[in-house]
C-alpha positions as CSV (number, residue, x, y, z in Angstrom):
1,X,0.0,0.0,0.0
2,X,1.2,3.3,-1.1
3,X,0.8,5.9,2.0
4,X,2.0,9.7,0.7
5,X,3.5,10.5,4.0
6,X,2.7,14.5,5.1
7,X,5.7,16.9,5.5
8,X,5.9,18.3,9.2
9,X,5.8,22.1,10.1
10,X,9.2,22.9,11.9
11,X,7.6,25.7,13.8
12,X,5.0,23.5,15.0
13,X,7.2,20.7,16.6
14,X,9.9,23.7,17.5
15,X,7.3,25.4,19.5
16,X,6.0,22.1,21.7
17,X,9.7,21.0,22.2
18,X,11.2,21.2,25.6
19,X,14.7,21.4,23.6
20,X,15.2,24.7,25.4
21,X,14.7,22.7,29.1
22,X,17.7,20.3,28.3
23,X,21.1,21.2,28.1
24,X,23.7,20.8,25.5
25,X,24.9,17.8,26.3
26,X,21.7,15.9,26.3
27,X,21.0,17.5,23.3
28,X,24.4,16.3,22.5
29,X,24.0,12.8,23.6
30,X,20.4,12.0,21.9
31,X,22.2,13.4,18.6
32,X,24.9,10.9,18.6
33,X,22.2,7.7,19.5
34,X,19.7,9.1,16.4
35,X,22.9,9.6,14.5
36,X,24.1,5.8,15.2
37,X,20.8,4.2,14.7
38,X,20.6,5.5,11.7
39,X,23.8,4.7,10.6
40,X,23.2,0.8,12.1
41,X,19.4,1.0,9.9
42,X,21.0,1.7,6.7
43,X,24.3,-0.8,6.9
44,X,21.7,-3.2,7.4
45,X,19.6,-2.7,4.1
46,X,20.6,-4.8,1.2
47,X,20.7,-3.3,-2.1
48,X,16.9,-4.1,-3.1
49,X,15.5,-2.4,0.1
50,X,17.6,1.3,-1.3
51,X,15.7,0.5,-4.2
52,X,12.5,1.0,-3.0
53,X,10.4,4.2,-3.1
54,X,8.0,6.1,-1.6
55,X,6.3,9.6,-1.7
56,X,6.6,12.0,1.3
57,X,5.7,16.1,1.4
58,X,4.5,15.5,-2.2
59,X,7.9,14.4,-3.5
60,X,9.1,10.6,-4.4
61,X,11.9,9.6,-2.8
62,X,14.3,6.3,-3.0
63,X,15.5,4.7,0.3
64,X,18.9,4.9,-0.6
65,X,18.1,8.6,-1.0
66,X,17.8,9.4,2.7
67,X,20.8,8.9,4.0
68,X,22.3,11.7,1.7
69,X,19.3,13.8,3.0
70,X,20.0,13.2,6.6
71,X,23.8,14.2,6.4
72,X,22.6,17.1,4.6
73,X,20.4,18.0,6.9
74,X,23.0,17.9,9.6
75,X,25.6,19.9,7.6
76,X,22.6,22.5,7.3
77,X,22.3,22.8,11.2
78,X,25.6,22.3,11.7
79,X,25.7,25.8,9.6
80,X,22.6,27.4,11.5
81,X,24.4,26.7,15.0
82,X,27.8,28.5,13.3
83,X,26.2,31.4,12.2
84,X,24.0,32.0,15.4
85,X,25.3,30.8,18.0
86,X,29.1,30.4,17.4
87,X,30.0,33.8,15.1
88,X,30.4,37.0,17.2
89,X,28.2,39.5,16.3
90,X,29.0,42.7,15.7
């Protein structure tokens, strides 16, 4: 069965987060368990599971697509925190 999976509104979950309540290094430590699961998920797909597909936000996506997407979704962040957080301003 084909499900066209809905994309998420960042503001949405951002504003019902507690991320603010938890330090950096809990923050730091969940990061680094998401980051190895998902790094343990995908070493254990064969070659015909990245082959499937599947439509999500309105786009079709492979499943050998997503971890391309995920580390560029971290370089992303990893950009955001640089620029706001670790630049001085001024």
């Amino acid at each position: 069965v084909d499900v066209d999976l809905p994309g998420m509104d960042q503001e949405e979950w951002v504003n019902t987060s507690n991320a603010t309540d938890r330090s950096l290094d809990d923050l730091a430590s969940e990061w680094s368990a998401v980051r190895s699961a998902s790094v343990h998920l995908f070493s254990s797909m064969d070659a015909a599971a990245g082959q499937r597909t599947g439509v999500a936000s309105g786009y079709s996506f492979s499943v050998r697509s997503f971890p391309w997407i995920i580390a560029g979704h971290e370089l992303w962040h990893r950009y955001l925190i640089e620029r706001d957080y670790l630049v001085a301003k001024g």
